[in-house]
py3Dmol code that shows the C-alpha trace and the ligand (Angstrom):
import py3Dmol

protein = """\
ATOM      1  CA  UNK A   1     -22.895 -10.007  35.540  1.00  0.00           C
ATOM      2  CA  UNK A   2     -21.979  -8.479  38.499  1.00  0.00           C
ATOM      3  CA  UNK A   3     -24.105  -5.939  40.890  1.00  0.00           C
ATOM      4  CA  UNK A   4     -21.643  -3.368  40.247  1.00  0.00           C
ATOM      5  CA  UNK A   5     -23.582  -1.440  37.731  1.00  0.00           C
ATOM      6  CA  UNK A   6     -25.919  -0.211  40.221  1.00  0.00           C
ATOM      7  CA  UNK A   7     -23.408   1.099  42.454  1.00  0.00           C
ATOM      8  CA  UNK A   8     -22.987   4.988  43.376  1.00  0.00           C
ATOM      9  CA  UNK A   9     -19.575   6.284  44.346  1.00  0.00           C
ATOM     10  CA  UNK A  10     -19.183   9.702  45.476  1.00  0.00           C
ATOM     11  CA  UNK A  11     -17.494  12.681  43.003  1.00  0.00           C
ATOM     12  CA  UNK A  12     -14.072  12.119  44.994  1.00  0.00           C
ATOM     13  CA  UNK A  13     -14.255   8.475  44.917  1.00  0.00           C
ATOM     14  CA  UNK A  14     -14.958   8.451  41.031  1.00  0.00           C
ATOM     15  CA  UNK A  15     -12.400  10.710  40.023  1.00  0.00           C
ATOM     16  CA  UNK A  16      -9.866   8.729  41.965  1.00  0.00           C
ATOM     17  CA  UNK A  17     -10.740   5.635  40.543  1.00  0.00           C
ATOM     18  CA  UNK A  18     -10.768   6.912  36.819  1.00  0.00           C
ATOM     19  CA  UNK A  19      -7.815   9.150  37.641  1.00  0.00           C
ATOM     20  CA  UNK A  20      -9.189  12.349  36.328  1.00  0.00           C
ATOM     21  CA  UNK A  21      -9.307  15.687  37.575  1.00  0.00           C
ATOM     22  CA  UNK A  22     -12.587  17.956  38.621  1.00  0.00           C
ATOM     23  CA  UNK A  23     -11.208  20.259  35.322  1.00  0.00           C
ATOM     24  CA  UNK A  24     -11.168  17.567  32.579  1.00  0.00           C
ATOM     25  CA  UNK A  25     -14.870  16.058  33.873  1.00  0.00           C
ATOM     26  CA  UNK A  26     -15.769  19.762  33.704  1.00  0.00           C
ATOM     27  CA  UNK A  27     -14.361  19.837  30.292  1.00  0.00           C
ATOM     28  CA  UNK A  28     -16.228  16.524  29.450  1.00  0.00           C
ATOM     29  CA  UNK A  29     -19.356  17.318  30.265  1.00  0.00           C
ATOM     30  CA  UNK A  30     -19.647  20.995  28.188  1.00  0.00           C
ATOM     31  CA  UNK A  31     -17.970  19.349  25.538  1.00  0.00           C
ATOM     32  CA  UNK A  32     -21.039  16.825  25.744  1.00  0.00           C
ATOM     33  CA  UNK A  33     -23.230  19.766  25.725  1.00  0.00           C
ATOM     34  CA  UNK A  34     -21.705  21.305  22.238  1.00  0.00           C
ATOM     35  CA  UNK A  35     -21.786  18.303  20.986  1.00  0.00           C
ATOM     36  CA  UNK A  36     -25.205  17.283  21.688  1.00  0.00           C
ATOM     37  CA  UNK A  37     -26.755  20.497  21.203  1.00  0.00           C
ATOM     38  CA  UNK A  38     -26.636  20.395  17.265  1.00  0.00           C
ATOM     39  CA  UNK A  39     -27.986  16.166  17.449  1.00  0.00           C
ATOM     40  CA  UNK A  40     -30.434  17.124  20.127  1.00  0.00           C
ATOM     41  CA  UNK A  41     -32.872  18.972  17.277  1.00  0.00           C
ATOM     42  CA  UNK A  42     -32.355  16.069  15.266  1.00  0.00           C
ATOM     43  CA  UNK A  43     -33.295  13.448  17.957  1.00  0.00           C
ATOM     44  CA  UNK A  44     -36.572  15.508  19.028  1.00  0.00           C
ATOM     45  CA  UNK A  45     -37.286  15.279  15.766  1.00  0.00           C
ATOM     46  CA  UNK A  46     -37.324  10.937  15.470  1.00  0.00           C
ATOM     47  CA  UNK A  47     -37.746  11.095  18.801  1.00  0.00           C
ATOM     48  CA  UNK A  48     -35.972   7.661  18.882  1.00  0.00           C
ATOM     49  CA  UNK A  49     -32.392   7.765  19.727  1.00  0.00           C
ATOM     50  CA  UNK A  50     -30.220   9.916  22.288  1.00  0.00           C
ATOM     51  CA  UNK A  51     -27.366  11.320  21.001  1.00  0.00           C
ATOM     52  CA  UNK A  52     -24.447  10.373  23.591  1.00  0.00           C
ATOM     53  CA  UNK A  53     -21.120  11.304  23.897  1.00  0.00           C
ATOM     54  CA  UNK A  54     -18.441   8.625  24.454  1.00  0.00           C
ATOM     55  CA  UNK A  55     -14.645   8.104  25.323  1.00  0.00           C
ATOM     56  CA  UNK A  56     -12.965   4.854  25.021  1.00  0.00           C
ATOM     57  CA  UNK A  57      -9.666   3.935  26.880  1.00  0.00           C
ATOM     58  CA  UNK A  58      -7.029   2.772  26.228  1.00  0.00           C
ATOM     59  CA  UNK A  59      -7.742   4.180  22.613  1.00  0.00           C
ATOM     60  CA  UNK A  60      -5.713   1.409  20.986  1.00  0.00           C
ATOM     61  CA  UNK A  61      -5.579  -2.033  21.342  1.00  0.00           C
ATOM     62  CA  UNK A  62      -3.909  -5.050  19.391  1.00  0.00           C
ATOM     63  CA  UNK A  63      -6.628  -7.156  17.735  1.00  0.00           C
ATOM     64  CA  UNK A  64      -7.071 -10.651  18.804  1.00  0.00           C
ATOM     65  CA  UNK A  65      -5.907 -10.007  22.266  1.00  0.00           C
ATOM     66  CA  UNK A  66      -8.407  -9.756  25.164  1.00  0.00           C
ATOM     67  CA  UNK A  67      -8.100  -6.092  26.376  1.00  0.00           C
ATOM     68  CA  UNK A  68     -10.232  -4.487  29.033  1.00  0.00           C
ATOM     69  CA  UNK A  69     -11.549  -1.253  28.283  1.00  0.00           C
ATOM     70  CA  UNK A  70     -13.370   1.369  29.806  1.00  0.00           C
ATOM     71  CA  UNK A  71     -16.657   3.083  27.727  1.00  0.00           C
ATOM     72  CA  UNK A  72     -17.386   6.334  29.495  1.00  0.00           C
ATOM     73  CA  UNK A  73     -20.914   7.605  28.241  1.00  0.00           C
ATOM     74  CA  UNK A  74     -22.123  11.186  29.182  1.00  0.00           C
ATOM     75  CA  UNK A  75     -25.915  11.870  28.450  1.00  0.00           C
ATOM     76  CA  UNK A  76     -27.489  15.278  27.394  1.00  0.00           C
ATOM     77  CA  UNK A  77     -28.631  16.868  29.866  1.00  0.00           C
ATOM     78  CA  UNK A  78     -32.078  15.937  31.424  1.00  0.00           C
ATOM     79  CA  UNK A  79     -30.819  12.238  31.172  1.00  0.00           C
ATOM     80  CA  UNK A  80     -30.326  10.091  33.892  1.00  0.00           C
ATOM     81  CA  UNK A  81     -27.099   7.473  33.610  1.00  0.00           C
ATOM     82  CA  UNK A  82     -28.463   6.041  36.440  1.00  0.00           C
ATOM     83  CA  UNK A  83     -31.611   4.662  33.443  1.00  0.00           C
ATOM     84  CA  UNK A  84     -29.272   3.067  31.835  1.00  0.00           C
ATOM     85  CA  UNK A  85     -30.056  -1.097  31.326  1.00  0.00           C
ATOM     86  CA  UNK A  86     -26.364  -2.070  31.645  1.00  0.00           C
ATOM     87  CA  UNK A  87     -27.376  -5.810  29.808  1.00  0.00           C
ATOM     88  CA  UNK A  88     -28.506  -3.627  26.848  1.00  0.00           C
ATOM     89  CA  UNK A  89     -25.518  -2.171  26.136  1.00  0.00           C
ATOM     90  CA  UNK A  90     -23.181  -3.626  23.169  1.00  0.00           C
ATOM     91  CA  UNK A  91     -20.064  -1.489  21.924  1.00  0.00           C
ATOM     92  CA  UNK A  92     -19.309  -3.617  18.595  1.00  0.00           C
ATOM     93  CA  UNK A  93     -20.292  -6.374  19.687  1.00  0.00           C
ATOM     94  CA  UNK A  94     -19.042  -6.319  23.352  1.00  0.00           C
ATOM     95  CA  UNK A  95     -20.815  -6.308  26.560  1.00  0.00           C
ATOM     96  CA  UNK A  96     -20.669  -4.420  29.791  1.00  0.00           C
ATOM     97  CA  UNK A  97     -19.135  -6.404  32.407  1.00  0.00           C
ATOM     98  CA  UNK A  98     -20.100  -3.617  34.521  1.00  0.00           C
ATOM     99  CA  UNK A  99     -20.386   0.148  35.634  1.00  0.00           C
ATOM    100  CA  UNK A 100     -19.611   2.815  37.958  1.00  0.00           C
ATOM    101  CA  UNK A 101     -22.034   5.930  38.049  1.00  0.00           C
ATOM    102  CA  UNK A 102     -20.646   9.694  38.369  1.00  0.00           C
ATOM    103  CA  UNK A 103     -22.352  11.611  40.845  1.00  0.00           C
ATOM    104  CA  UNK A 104     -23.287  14.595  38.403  1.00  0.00           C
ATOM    105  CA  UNK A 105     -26.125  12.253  37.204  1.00  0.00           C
ATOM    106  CA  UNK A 106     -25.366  11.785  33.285  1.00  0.00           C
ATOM    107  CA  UNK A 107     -22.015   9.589  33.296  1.00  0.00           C
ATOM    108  CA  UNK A 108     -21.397   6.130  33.762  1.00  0.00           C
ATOM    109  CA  UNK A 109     -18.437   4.561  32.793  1.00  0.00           C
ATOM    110  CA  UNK A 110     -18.883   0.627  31.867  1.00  0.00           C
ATOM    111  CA  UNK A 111     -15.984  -1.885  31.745  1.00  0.00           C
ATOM    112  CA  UNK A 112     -15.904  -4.228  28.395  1.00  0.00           C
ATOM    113  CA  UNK A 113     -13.633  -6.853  26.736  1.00  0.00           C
ATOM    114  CA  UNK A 114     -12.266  -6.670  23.562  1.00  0.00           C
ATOM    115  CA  UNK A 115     -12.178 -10.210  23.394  1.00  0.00           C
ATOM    116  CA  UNK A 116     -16.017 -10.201  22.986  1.00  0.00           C
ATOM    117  CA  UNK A 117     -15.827  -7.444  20.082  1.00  0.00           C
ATOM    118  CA  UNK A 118     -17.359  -8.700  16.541  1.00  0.00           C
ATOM    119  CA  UNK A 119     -14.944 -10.647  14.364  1.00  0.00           C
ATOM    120  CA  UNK A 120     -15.334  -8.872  11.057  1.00  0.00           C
ATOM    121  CA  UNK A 121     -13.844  -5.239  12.716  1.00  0.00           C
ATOM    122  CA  UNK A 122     -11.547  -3.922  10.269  1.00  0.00           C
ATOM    123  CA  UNK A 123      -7.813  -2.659  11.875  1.00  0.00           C
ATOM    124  CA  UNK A 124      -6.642   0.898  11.685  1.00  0.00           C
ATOM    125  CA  UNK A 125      -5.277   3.725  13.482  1.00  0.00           C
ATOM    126  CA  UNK A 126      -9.171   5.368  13.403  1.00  0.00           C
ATOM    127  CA  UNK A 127     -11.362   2.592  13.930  1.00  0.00           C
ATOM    128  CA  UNK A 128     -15.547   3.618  14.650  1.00  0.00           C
ATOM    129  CA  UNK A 129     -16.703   2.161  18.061  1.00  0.00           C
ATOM    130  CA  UNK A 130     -20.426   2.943  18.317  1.00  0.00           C
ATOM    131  CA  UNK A 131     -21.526   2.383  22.215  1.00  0.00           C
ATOM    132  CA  UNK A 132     -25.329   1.705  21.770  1.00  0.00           C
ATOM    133  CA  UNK A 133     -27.932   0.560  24.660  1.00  0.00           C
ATOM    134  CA  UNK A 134     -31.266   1.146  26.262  1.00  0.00           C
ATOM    135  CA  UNK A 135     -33.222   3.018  29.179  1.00  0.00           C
ATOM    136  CA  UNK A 136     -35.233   1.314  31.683  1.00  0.00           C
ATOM    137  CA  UNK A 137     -38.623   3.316  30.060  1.00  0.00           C
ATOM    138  CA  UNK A 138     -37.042   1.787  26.352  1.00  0.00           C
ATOM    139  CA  UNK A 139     -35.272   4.632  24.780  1.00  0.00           C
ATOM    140  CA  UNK A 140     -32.119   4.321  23.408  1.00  0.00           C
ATOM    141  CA  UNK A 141     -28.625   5.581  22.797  1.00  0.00           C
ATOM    142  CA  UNK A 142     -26.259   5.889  20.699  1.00  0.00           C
ATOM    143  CA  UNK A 143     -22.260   7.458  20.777  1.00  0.00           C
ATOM    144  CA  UNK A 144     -19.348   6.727  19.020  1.00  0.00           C
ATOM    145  CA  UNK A 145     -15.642   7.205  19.486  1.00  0.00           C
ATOM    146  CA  UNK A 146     -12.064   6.100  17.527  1.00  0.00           C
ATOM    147  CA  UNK A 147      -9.802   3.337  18.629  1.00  0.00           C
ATOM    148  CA  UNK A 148      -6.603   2.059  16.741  1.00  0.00           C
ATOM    149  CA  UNK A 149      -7.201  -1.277  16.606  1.00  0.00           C
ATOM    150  CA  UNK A 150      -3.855  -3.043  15.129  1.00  0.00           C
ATOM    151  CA  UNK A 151      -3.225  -6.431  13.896  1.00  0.00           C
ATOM    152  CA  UNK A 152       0.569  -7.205  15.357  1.00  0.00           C
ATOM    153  CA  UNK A 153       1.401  -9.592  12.685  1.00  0.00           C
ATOM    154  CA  UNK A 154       1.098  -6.176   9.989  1.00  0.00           C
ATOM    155  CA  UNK A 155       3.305  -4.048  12.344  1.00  0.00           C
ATOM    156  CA  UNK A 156       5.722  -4.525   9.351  1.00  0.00           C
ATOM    157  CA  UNK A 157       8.599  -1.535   9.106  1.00  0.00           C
ATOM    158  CA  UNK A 158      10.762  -1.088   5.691  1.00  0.00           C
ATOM    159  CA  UNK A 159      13.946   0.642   5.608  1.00  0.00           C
ATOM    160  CA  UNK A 160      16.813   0.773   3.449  1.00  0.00           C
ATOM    161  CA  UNK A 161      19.687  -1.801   4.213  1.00  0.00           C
ATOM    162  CA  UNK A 162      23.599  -1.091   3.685  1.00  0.00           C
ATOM    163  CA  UNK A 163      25.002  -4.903   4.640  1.00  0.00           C
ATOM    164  CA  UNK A 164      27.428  -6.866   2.541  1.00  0.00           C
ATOM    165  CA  UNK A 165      28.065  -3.678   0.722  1.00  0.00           C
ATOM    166  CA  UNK A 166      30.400  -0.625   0.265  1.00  0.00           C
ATOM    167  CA  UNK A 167      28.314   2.307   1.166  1.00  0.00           C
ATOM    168  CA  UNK A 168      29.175   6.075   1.991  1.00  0.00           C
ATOM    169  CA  UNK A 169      27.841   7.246   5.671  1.00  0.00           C
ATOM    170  CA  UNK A 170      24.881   8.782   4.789  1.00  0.00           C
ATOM    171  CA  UNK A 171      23.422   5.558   3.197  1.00  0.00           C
ATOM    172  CA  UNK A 172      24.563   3.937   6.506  1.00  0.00           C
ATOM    173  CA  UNK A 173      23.390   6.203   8.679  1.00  0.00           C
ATOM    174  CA  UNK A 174      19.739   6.173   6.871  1.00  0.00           C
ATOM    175  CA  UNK A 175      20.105   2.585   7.313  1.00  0.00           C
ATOM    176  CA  UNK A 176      19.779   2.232  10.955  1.00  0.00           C
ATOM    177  CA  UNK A 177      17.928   5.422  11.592  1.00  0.00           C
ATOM    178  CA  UNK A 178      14.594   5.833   9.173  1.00  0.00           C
ATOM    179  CA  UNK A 179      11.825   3.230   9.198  1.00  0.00           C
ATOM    180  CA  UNK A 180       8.620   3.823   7.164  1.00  0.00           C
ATOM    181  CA  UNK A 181       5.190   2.610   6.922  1.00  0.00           C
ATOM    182  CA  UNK A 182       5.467   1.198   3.471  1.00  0.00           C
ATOM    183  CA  UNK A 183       7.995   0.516   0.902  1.00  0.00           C
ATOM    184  CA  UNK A 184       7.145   3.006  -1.320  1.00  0.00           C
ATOM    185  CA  UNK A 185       7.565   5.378   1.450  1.00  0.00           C
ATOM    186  CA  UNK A 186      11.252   4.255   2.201  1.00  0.00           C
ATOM    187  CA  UNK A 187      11.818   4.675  -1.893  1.00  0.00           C
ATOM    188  CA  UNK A 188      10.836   7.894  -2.208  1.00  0.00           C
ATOM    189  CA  UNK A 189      13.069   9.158   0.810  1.00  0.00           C
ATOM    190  CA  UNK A 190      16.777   8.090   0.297  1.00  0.00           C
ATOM    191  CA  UNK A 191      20.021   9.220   1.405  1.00  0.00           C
ATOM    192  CA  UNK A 192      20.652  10.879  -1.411  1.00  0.00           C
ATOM    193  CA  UNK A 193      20.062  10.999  -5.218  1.00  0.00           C
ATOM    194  CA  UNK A 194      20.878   7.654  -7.331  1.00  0.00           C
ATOM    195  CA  UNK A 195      20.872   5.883  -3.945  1.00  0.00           C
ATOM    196  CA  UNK A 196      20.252   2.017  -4.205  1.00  0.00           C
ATOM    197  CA  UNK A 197      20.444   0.540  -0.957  1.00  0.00           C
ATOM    198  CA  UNK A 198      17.779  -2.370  -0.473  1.00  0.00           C
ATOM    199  CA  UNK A 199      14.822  -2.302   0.878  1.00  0.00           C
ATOM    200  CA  UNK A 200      14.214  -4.921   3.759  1.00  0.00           C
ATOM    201  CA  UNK A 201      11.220  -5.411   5.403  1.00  0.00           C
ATOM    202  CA  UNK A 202      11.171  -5.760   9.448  1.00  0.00           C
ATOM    203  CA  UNK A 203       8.777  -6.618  12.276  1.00  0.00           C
ATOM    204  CA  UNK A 204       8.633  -4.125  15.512  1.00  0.00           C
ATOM    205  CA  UNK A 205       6.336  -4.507  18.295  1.00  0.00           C
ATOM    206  CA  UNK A 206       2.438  -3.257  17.383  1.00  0.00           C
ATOM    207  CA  UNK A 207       2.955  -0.735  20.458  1.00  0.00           C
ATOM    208  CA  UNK A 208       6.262   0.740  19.013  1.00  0.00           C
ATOM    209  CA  UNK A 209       4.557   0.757  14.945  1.00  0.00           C
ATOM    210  CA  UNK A 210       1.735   2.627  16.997  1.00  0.00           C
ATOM    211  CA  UNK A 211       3.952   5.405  18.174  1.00  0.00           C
ATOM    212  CA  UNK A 212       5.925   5.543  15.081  1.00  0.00           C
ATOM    213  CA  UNK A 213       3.197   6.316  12.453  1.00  0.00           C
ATOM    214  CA  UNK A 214       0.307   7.372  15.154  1.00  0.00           C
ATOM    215  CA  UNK A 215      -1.634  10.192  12.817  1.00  0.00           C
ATOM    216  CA  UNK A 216      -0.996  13.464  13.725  1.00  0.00           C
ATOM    217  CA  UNK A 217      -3.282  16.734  12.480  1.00  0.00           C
ATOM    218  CA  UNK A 218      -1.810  16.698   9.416  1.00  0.00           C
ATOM    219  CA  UNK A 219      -2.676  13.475   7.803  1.00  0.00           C
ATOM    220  CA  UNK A 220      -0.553  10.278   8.182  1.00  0.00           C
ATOM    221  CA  UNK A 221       2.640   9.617   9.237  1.00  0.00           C
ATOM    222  CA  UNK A 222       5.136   7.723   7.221  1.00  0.00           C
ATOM    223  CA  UNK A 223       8.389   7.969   8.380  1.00  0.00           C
ATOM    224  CA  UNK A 224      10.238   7.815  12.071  1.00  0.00           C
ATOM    225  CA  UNK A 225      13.738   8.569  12.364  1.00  0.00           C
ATOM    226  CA  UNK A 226      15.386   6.634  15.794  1.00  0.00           C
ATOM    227  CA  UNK A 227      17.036   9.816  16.368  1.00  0.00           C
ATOM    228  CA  UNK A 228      14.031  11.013  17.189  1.00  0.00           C
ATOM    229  CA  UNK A 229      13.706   8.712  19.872  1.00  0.00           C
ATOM    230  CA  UNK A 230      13.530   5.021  20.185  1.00  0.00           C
ATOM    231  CA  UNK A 231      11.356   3.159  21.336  1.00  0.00           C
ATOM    232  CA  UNK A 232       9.433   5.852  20.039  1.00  0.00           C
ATOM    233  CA  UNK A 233       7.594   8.827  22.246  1.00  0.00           C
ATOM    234  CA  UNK A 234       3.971   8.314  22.905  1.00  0.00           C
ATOM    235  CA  UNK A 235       2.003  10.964  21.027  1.00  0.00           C
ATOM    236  CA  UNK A 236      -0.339  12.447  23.486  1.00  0.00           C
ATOM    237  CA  UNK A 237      -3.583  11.546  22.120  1.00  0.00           C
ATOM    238  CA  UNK A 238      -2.449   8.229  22.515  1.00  0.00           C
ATOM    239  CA  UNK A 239      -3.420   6.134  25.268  1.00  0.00           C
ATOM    240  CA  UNK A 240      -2.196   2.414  26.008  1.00  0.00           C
ATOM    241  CA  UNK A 241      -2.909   2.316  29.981  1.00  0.00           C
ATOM    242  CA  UNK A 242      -6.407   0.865  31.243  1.00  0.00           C
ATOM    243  CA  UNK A 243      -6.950   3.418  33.986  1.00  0.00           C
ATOM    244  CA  UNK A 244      -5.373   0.411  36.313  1.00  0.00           C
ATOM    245  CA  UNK A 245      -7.527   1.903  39.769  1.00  0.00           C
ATOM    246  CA  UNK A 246     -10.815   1.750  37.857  1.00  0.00           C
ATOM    247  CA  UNK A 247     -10.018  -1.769  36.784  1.00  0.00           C
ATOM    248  CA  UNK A 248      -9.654  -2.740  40.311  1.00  0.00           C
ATOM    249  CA  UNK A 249     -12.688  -0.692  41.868  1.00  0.00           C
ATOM    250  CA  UNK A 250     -14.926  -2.697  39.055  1.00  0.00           C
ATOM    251  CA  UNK A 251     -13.293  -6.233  39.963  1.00  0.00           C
ATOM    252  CA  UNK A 252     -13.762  -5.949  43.776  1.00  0.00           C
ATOM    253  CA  UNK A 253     -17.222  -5.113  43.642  1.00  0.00           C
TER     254      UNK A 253
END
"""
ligand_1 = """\
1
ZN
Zn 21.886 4.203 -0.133
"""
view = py3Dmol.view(width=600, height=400)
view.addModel(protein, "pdb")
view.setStyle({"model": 0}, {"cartoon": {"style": "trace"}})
view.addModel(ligand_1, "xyz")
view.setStyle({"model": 1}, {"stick": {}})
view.zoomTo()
view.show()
């Protein structure tokens, strides 16, 4: 464990390092205050656990891998981040290798492992990651956020397959052009009516499946068509990058 988590940067130096601008903190932190405000009643009532809000990026990672990822935990206000025991805190299962403070008081953001997460997570494109841990006068916290968490060997594609056999362009152009999540999926969408091209099965990178059938508002995705770009475009909710300069301000500390 390294000193690091009781080190203070100043507002520029954080924002630089985590690559985020004055707005989206801003944004951050009264989003932490609607959030709270509802839990807040609840927690005065137990008087045992704060209510925290936190972020988790990159917000997908391939099980089995050892990822580093950054926790960012913003406390209600009245809260100190600067209380927080950094050995006490476990986000399924992982530790804090170690933290950087914001200077308005109620953030820190703490660097973890993935390779140190519990072995019995399930995978998923929505995966609960509860961040819990403990102030130096004994109270504790509690936030969660969602991660994909994908198992590469099940980044399995089906699509309908035209070779060694007379097909009409639209079969062939289906083909090479529409994967989908699932077999059934692929059945259900043909080329056209009395259509029986195969169905083959194919394995695409975990990063490329992620983009393909990432969930958007309304519900799951089950089909990508190459034409719609290939690999496919990131959705913007999704986020593969470990901000890189916080990675390094944590490591030369
Ligand atoms: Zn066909």
């Amino acid at each position: 464990m390294s000193d690091l988590s009781s080190k203070k940067t100043t507002k520029r130096e954080f924002l630089k390092i985590f690559g985020l601008s004055s707005a989206s903190l801003l944004a951050s932190g009264s989003l932490a205050d609607e959030l709270l405000a509802e839990e807040r009643s609840v927690s005065s009532i137990f008087g045992v656990t704060i209510p925290v809000v936190s972020m988790i990026r990159p917000n997908a990672f391939r099980s089995g891998r050892n990822h580093r990822f950054a926790c960012t935990i913003v406390f209600p206000r009245g809260f100190e981040a600067a209380e927080v025991d950094v050995s006490s805190v476990r986000c399924e299962g992982a530790r804090a290798l170690g933290g950087t403070f914001h200077p308005n008081g109620r953030t820190i953001v703490l660097l973890c492992d993935s390779g140190d997460l519990r072995d019995d997570l399930p995978c998923g494109f929505s995966v609960p990651f509860t961040v819990t841990g403990q102030l130096s006068d004994g109270s504790t916290f509690r936030g969660s956020d969602t991660v994909a968490f994908i198992n590469a060997d099940q980044s399995i594609i089906y699509h309908t397959s035209t070779r060694r056999r007379k097909s009409c362009s639209a079969c062939r152009g289906h083909a090479v052009n529409r994967i989908y999540s699932s077999r059934q999926a692929a059945d259900v969408d043909r080329a056209h009516l009395g259509c029986n091209c195969r169905i083959v099965e194919e394995k695409i990178g975990w990063q490329d499946y992620l983009k393909a059938f990432w969930p958007r508002s309304r519900g799951d995705i089950v089909v990508h068509d190459r034409r719609w770009g290939w690999p496919p475009p990131s959705p913007v909710e999704l986020n593969l990058e470990f901000p890189a300069t916080l990675g390094e301000y944590l490591r030369r500390g």
